[in-house]
C-alpha distance (Angstrom), angle and dihedral (degrees) to the residues before:
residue distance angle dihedral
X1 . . .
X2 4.15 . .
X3 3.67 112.8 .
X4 4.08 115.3 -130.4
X5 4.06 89.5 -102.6
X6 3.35 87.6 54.8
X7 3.84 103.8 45.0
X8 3.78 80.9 46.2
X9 3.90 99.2 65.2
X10 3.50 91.3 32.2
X11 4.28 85.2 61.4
X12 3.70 83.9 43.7
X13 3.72 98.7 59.9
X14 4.02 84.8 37.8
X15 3.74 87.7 66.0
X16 4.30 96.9 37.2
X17 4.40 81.6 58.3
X18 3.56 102.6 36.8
X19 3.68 132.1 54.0
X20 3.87 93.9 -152.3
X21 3.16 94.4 65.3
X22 3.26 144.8 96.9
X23 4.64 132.6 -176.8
X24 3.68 108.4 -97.1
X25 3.63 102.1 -126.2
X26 3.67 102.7 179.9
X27 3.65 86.3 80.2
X28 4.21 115.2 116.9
X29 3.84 105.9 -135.3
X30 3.49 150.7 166.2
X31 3.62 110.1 -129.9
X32 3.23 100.2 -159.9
X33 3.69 92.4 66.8
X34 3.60 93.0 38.2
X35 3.87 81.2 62.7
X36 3.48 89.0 51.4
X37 3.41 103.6 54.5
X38 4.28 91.1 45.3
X39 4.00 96.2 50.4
X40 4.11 77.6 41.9
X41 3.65 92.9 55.3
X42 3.79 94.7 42.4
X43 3.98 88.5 -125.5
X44 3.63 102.4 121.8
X45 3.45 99.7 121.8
X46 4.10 91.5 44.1
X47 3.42 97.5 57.6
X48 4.04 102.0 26.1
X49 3.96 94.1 107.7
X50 3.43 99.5 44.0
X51 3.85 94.2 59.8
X52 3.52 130.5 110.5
X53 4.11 108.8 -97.2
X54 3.50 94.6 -104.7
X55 3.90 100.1 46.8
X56 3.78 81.3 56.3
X57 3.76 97.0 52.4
X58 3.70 92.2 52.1
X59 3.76 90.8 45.7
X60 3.64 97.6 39.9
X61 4.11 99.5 102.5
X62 3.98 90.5 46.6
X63 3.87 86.3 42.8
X64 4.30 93.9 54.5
X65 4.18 84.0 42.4
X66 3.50 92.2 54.3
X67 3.54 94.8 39.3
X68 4.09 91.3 53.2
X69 3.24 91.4 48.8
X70 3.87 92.3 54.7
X71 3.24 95.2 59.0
X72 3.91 103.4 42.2
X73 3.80 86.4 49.2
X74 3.87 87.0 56.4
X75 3.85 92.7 41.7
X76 4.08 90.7 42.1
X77 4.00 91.4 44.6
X78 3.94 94.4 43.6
X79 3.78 82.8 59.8
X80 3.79 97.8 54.3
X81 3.47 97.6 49.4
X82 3.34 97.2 48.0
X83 3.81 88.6 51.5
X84 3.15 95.1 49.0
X85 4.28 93.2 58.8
X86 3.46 86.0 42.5
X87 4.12 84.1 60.3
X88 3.89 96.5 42.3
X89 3.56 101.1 -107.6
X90 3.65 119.3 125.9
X91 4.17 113.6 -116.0
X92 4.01 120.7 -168.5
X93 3.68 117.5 178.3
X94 3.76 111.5 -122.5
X95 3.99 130.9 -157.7
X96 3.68 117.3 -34.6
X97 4.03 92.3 13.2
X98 3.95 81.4 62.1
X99 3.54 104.3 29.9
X100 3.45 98.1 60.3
X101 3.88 86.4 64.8
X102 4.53 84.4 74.3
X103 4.04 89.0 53.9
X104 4.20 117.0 91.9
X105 3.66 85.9 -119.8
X106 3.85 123.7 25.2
X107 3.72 94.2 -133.3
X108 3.82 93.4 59.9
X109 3.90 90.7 76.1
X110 3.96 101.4 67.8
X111 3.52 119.0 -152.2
X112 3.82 128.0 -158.0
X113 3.91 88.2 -154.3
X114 3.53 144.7 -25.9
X115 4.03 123.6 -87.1
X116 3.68 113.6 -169.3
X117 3.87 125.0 165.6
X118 3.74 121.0 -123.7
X119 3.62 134.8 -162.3
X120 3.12 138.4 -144.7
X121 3.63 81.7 21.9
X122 4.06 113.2 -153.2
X123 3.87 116.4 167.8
X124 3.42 101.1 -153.4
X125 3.99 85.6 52.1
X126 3.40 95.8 48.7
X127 3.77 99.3 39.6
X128 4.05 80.9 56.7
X129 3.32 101.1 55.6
X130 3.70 96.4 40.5
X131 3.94 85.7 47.2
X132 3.62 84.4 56.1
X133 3.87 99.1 58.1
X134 3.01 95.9 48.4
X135 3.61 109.4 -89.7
X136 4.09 129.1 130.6
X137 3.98 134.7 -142.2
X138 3.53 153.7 151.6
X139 4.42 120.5 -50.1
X140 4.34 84.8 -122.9
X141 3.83 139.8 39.8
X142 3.44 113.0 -88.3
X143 4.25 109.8 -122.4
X144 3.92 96.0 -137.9
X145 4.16 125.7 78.9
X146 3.74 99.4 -68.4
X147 3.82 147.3 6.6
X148 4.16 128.4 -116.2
X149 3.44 125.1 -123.0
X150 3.86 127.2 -173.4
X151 3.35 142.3 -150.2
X152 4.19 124.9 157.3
X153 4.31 98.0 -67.0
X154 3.95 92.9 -17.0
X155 3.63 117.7 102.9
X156 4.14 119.9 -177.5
X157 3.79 116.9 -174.2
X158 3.57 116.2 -159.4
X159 3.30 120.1 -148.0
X160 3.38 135.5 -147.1
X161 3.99 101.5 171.8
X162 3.52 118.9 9.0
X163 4.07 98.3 -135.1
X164 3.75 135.9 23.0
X165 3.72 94.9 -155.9
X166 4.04 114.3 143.3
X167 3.06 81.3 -138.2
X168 3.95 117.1 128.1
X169 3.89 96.0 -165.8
X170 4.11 93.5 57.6
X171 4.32 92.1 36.3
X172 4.17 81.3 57.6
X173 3.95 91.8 48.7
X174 3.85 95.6 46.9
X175 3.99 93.7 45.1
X176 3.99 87.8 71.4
X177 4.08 96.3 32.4
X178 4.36 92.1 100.9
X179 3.98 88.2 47.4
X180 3.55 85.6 55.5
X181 3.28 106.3 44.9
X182 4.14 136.7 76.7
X183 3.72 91.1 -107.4
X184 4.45 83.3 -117.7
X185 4.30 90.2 52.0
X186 3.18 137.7 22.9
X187 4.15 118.0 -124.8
X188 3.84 110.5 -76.4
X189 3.83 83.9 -119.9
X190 3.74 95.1 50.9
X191 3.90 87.9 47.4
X192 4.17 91.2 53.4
X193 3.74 89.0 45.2
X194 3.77 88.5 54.2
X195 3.48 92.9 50.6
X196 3.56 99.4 55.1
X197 3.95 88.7 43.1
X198 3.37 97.6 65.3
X199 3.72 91.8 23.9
X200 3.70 78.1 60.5
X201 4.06 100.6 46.7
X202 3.61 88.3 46.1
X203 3.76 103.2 51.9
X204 3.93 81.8 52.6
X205 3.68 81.9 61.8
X206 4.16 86.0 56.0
X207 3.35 95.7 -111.7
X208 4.39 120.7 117.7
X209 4.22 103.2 146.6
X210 3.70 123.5 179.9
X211 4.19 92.6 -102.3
X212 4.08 80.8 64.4
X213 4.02 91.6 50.2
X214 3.75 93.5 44.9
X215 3.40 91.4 55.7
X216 3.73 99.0 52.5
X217 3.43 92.1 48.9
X218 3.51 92.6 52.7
X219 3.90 92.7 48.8
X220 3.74 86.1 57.4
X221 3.96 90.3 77.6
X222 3.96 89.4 55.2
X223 3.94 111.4 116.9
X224 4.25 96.3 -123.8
X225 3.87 134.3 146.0
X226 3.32 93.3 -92.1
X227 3.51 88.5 -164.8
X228 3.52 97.9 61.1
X229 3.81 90.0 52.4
X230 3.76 94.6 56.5
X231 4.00 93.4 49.1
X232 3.80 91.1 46.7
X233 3.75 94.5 48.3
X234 3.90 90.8 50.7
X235 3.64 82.4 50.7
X236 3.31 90.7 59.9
X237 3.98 100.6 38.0
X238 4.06 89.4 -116.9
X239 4.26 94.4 110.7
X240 3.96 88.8 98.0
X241 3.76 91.9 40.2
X242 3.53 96.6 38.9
X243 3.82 98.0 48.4
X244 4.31 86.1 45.2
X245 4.49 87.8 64.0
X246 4.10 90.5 39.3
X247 3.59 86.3 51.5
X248 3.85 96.3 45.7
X249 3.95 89.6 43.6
X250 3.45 89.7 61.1
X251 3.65 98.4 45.1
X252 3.69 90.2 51.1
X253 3.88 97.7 36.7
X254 3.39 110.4 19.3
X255 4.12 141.8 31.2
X256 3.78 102.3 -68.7
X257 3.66 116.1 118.2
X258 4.20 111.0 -106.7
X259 3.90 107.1 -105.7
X260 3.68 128.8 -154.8
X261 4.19 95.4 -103.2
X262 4.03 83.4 38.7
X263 3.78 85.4 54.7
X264 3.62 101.1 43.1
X265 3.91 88.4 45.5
X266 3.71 94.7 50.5
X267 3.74 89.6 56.7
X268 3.47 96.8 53.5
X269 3.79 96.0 50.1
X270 4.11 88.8 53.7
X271 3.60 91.1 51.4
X272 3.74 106.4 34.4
X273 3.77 97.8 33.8
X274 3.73 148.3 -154.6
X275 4.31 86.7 -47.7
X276 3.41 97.2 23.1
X277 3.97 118.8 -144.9
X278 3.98 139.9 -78.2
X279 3.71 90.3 -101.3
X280 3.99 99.8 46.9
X281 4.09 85.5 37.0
X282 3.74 86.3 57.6
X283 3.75 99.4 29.0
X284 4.11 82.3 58.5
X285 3.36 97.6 54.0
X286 3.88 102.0 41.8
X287 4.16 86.3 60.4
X288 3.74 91.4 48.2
X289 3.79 91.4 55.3
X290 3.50 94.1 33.5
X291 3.60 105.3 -122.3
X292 3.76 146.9 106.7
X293 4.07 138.1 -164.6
X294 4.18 86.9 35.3
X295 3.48 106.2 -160.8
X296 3.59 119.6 -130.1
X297 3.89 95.4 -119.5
X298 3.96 85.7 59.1
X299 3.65 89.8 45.3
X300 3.26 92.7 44.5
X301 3.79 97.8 56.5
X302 3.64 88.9 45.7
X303 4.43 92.4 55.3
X304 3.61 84.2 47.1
X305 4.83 114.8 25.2
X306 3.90 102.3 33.0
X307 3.41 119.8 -159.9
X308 4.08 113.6 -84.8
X309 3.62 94.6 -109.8
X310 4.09 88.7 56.1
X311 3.67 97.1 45.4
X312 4.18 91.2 52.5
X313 3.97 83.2 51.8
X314 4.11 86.1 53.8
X315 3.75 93.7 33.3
X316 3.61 113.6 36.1
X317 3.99 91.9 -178.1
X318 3.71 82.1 76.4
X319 3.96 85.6 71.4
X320 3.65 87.4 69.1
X321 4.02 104.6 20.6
X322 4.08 106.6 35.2
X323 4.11 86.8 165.4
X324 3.81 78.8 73.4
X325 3.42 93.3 70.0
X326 4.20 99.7 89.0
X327 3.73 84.2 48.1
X328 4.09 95.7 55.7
X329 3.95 88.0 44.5
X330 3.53 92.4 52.5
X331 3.69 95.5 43.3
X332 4.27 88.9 49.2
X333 4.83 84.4 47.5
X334 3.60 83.0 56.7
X335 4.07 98.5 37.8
X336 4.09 84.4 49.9
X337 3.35 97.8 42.4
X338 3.29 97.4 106.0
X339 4.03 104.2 47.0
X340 4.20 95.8 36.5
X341 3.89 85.5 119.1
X342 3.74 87.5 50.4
X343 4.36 86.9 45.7
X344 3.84 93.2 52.7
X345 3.37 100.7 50.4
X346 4.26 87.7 50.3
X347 3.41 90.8 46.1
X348 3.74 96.8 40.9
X349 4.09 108.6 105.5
X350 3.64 99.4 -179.2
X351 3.95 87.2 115.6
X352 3.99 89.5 68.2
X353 4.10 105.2 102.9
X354 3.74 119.3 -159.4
X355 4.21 83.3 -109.1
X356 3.83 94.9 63.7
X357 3.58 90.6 37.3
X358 3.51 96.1 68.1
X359 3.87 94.3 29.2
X360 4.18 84.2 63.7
X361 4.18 84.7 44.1
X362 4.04 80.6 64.0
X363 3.81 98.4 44.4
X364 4.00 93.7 50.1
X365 3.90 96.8 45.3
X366 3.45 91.2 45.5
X367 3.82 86.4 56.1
X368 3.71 100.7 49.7
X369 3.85 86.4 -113.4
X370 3.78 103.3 -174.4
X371 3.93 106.8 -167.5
């Protein structure tokens, strides 16, 4: 059952998306939590206008931060991609850099940083052109999907892959995304699919958040083979999942009646947010595995030895040379040295109680979470 603060917000961002609309404000609340659960959400500059006049005063500073930092991450990312063309490397927006394109205004959809896909993708080339705008990073190539570049409040990750998921299905769909894209976008049904990929891999993390909803809804007005969609989703065992957020979407944005999963999903989101939290992060990913109490010598082995499928995703010489694969975990013991305290106590699920185990059992089946 919603709370009032968060039926509130959730007839707030009603009103920011739809033009017949308007805020129920008949609703008793507490405003502090209503504040909460928008700075939560990461929806402050959705919803800002549509808030009662003193919810805006009191979120007025954060709302101008935000709001500068829209528009220099627009005016900073506009630069890189142009750069990059201007260098010969292929640059397609990704997730919030493209989603914000569905919103009435583009600084409504807030973005924590900028992903854009680049290829051919050459560190050293990259790190000099970013270098040259402006931006900082690391000395070496980082061994996951993309690289982080820096610059005051803008972030730009630059991706080399889109996913690291082991699995096969999704590595076969992203080997043919660039021949199917524009070379400046990538195909509206390759954007969806993306969406509910890492839509996908992050509620398995046990986070949802009402930025995530807004955008599906939003992508539902997109002009796409439909079709297509579907087949590729099945592909990809995300049809139940995927059909679970278009369903909530439309009970929390559009004309479909709220249904019991919708309901229970809705809450979570509100209270859990856009990034969830350390408990429903590791709640999440004690159900998928099946376990609870981790010990920190398993968790440790998992910070530091990943399982084969994992390292191939990191180190794609593996593909060819698996007798590599003592060599990589050695080289990542010695890389980590350093921080295994720090590793233990992330990986370290002894905080997940048998209550919030089986409250995070709910959330995923009522998702369609496919592991």
């Amino acid at each position: 059952m919603l709370s009032n603060d968060q039926l509130y917000v959730l007839s707030c961002l009603r009103s920011s998306l739809r033009e017949d609309d308007a805020p129920d404000d008949t609703i008793a609340i507490s405003e502090l939590s209503v504040i909460d659960i928008i700075l939560r959400n990461g929806i402050l500059l959705t919803v800002y206008n549509h808030l009662s006049p003193s919810i805006k005063e009191e979120l007025k500073l954060k709302y101008n931060m935000a709001m500068k930092q829209s528009i220099t991450q627009d005016y900073e990312g506009k630069l890189v991609v142009r750069r990059m063309r201007e260098e010969g490397i292929t640059c397609i927006g990704l997730k919030g850099w493209e989603l914000r394109n569905l919103y009435p205004e583009f600084t409504m959809r807030q973005m924590s940083d900028i992903d854009l896909l680049l290829a051919p993708y050459d560190f050293s080339r990259v790190r000099a052109i970013m270098t040259d705008l402006g931006f900082s990073s690391g000395e070496k190539e980082s061994p996951s999907k993309n690289d982080t570049f820096r610059k005051n409040t803008v972030s730009v990750e630059t991706h080399k892959r889109l996913t690291e998921s082991p699995n096969p299905a999704i590595g076969a769909w992203e080997e043919g995304l660039l021949e199917r894209a524009d070379g400046v976008q990538l195909s509206k049904e390759d954007f969806y699919t993306h969406h509910m990929i890492h839509m996908h891999h992050d509620f398995g993390n046990g986070s949802l958040g009402l930025r995530r909803i807004a955008d599906t809804w939003l992508l539902q007005k997109v002009e796409m083979d439909k079709r297509t969609v579907s087949a590729t989703l099945a592909e990809l065992g995300l049809s139940v999942f995927n059909d679970r957020m278009v369903q909530l979407s439309k009970a929390c944005l559009g004309d479909v009646p709220m249904d019991e999963k919708s309901d229970y999903l809705l809450e979570h989101a509100c209270k859990y947010g856009i990034f969830g939290t350390e408990k429903s992060y590791k709640t999440a990913r004690v159900v998928v595995r099946g376990e609870i109490g981790k010990g920190r010598l398993a968790a440790l082995k998992d910070a530091v030895l990943p399982p084969y499928n994992n390292m191939k995703v990191m180190y794609p010489e593996l593909e060819k040379h698996p007798v590599l694969l003592p060599y990589y975990w050695s080289k990542r013991l010695i890389g980590k040295s350093h921080k295994l305290k720090k590793n233990v106590k992330k990986m370290d699920y002894s905080i997940v109680t048998e209550e919030s185990y089986q409250e995070m059992q709910m959330f995923l089946s009522a998702g369609g979470y496919n592991a």
